[in-house]
C-alpha positions as CSV (number, residue, x, y, z in Angstrom):
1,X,0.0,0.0,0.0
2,X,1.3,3.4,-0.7
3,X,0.0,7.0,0.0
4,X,1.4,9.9,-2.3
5,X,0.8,13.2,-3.8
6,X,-1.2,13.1,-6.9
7,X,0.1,16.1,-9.4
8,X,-2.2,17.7,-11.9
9,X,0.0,20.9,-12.8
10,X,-0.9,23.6,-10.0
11,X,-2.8,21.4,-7.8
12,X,-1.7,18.2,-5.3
13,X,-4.0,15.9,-4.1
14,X,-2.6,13.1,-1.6
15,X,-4.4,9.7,-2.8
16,X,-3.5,6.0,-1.7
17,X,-2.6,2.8,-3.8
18,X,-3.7,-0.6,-2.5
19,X,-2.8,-4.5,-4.1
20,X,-4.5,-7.3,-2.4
21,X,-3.4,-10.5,-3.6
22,X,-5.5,-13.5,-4.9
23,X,-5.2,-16.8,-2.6
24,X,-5.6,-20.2,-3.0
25,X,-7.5,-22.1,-0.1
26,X,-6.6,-25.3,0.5
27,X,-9.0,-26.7,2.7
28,X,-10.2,-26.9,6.3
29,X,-8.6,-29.0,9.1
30,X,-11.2,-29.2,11.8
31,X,-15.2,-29.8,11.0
32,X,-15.9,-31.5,14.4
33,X,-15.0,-28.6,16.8
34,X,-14.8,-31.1,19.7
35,X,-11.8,-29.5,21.3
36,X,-13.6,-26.3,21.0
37,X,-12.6,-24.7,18.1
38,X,-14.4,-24.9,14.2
39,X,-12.8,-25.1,11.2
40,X,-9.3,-23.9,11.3
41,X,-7.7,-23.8,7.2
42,X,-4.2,-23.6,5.2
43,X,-3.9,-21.2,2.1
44,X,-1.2,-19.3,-0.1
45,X,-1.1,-15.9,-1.5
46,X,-0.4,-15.8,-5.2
47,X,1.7,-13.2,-6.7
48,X,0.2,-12.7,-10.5
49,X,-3.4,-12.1,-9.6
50,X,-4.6,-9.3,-7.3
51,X,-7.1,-6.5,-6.9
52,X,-5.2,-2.9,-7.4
53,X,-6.9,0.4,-6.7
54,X,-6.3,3.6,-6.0
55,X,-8.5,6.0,-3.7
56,X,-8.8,9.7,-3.3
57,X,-11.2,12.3,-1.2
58,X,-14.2,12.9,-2.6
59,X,-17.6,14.6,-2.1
60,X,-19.1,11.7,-3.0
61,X,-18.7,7.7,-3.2
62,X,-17.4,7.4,-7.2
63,X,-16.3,4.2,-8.5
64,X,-15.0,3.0,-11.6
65,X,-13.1,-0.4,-12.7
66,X,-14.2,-3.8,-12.5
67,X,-16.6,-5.0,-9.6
68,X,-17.3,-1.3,-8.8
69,X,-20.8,-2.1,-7.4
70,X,-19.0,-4.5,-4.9
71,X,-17.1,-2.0,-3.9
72,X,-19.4,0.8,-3.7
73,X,-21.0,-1.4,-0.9
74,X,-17.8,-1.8,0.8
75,X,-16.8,1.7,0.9
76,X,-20.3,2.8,1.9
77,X,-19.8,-0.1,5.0
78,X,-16.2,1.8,5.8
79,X,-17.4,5.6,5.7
80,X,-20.7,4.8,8.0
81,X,-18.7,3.1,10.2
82,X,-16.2,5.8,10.6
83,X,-18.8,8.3,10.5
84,X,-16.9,9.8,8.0
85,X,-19.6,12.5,5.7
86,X,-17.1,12.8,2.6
87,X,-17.0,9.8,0.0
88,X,-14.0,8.4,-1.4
89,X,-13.2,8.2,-5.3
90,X,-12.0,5.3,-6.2
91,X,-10.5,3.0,-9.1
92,X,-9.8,-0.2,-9.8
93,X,-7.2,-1.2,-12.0
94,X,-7.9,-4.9,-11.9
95,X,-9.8,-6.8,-9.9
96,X,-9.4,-10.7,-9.1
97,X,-12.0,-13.1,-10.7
98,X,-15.3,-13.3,-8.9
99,X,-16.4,-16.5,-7.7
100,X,-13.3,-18.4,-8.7
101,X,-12.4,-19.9,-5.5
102,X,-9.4,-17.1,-5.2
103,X,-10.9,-14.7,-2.3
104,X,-11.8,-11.9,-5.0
105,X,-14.5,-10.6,-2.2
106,X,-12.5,-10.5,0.8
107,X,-9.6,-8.9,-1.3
108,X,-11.6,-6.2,-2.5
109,X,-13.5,-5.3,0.9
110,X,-10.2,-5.5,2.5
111,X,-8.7,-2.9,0.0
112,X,-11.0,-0.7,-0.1
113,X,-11.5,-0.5,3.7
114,X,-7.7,0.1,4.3
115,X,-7.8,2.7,1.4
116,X,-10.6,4.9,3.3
117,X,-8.8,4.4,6.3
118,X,-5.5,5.8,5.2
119,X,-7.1,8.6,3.2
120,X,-8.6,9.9,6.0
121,X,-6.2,9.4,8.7
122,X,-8.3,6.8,11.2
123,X,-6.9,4.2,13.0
124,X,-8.2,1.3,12.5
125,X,-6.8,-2.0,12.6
126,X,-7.4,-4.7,10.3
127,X,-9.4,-7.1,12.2
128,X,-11.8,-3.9,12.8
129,X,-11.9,-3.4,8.8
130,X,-12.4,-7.4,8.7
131,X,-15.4,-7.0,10.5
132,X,-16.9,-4.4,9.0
133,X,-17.2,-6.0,5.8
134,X,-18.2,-9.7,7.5
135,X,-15.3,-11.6,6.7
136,X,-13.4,-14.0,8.3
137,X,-16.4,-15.8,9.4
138,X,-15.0,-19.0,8.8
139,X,-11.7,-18.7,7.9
140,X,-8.7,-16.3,8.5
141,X,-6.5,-17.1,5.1
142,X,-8.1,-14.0,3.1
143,X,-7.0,-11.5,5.8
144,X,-3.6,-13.3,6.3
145,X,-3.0,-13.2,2.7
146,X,-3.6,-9.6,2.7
147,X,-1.3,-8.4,5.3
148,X,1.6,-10.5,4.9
149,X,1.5,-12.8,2.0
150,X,3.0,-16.6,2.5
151,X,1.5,-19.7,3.5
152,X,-0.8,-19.8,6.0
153,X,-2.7,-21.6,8.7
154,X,-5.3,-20.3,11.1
155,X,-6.6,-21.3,14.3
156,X,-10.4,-21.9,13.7
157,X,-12.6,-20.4,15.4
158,X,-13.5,-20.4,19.1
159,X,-16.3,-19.0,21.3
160,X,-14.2,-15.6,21.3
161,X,-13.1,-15.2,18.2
162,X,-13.7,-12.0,16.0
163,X,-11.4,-13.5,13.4
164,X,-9.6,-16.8,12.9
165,X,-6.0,-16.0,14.2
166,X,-2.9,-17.3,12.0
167,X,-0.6,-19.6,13.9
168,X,1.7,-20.3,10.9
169,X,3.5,-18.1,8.4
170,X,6.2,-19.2,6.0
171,X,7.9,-18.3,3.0
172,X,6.6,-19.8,-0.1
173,X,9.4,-21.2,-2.6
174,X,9.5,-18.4,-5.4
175,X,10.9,-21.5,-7.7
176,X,7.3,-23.1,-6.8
177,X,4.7,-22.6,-9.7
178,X,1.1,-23.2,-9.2
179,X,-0.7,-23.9,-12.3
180,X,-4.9,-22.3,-12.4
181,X,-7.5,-24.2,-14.6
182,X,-10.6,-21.9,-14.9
183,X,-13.9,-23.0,-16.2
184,X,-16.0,-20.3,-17.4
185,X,-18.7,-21.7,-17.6
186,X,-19.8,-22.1,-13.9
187,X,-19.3,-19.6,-10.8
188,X,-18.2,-20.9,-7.2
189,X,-20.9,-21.6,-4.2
190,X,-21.4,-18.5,-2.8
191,X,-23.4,-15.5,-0.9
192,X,-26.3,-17.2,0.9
193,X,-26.0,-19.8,-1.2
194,X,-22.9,-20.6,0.7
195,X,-23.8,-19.7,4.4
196,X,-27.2,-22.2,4.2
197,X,-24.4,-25.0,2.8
198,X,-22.1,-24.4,5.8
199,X,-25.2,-24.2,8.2
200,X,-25.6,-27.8,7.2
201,X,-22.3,-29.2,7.4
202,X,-22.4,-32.7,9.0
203,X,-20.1,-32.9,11.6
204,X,-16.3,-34.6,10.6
205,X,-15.3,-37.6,12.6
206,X,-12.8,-37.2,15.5
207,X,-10.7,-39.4,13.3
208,X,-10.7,-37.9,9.7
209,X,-10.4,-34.7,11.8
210,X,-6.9,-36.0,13.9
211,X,-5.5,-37.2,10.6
212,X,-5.7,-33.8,8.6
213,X,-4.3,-31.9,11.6
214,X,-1.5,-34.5,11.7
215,X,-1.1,-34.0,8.0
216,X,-0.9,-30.8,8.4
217,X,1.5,-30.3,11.5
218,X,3.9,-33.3,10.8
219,X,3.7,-33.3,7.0
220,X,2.8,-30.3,5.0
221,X,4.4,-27.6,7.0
222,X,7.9,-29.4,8.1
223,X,8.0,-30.6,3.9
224,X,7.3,-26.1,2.8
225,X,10.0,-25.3,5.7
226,X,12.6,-27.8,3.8
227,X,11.1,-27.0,0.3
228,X,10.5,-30.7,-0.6
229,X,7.9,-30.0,-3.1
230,X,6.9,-33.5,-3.7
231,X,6.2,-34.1,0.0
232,X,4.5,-31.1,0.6
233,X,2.6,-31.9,-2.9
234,X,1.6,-35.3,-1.2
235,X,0.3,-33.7,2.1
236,X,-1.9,-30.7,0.1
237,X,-3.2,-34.2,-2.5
238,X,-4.0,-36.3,0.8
């Protein structure tokens, strides 16, 4: 992110760039919640695909790019809840795909919620801005991914929790490539759609539940800490 003086021959205006990158989430570790936490999830950022905007005061709430009517809801979510009067004009130089399983929504909110933030000068962390925009409900990767890149792993979440805490950050292999097959012919689960489907989740067994976190902890993260691609490619297959 990056707040600057904008020059238009006599005049300055200070306006603020924001990139959010697109992640990749690889699943959840914990659907039986017996040791009283839910859910709990690994994910990576990904460097080529991200949401990029950037934001100046306005009079008025003025949007223009791709998924501008996403983000005019966002913003309008961030100025109400700083009880801020002025709008924000915004662009978006490139937004990620919606609905393709890569956190476009959570990207954008986030990105527009830190823009406002820094435009006007509030503090405001970004659990706050989080919950503003009703993420991380189940799953802390998207907000991770935002503010410090990597692979990730959260905690779940527990009778306390605002949003699912990360409890493992490390460097992704830059010689790694991930290879994206999109079909364009179908959009993702999602919206209410989505909450109903996770309202119904049967419970996981204690055992399929042991195993993934085993997976996870012995596996997966020890085989991205050494870089041994194919065990680490075994664990995320498994």
């Amino acid at each position: 992110m990056q707040k600057e003086q904008q020059h238009d021959g006599s005049k300055s205006q200070p306006f603020v760039s924001v990139k959010a990158p697109a992640r990749l989430h690889l699943g959840f570790i914990d659907l039986h919640g017996g040791l009283g936490r839910s859910f709990g999830s690994l994910g990576v950022s990904l460097a080529d695909i991200y949401t990029h905007l950037t934001a100046s005061v306005s009079d008025d709430v003025i949007i223009q790019g791709p998924s501008s009517n996403r983000a005019s809801l966002f913003a309008g979510r961030m100025l109400e809840h700083l009880n801020i009067k002025q709008g924000a004009d915004i662009t978006i130089h490139e937004c990620i795909p919606e609905h393709a399983g890569l956190g476009s929504g959570t990207q954008l909110s986030l990105a527009v919620g830190t823009a406002i933030t820094k435009l006007y000068n509030k503090v405001t962390s970004l659990q706050e801005i989080a919950s503003v925009m009703e993420r991380g409900a189940r799953s802390g990767i998207g907000i991770g991914t935002f503010s410090m890149g990597g692979f990730l792993v959260d905690g779940g979440r527990g009778k306390r929790t605002e949003v699912p805490p990360i409890i493992s950050h490390i460097h992704f292999p830059e010689s790694w490539r991930i290879l994206l097959v999109f079909d364009h012919a179908m959009n993702g689960i999602n919206g209410e759609k989505e909450r109903k489907f996770f309202q119904h989740l049967p419970r996981m067994n204690v055992h399929t539940t042991g195993q993934l976190c085993r997976l996870a902890l012995v596996k997966l993260l020890p085989a991205l800490a050494e870089e041994d691609c194919e065990q680490f490619g075994a664990a995320v297959t498994e």
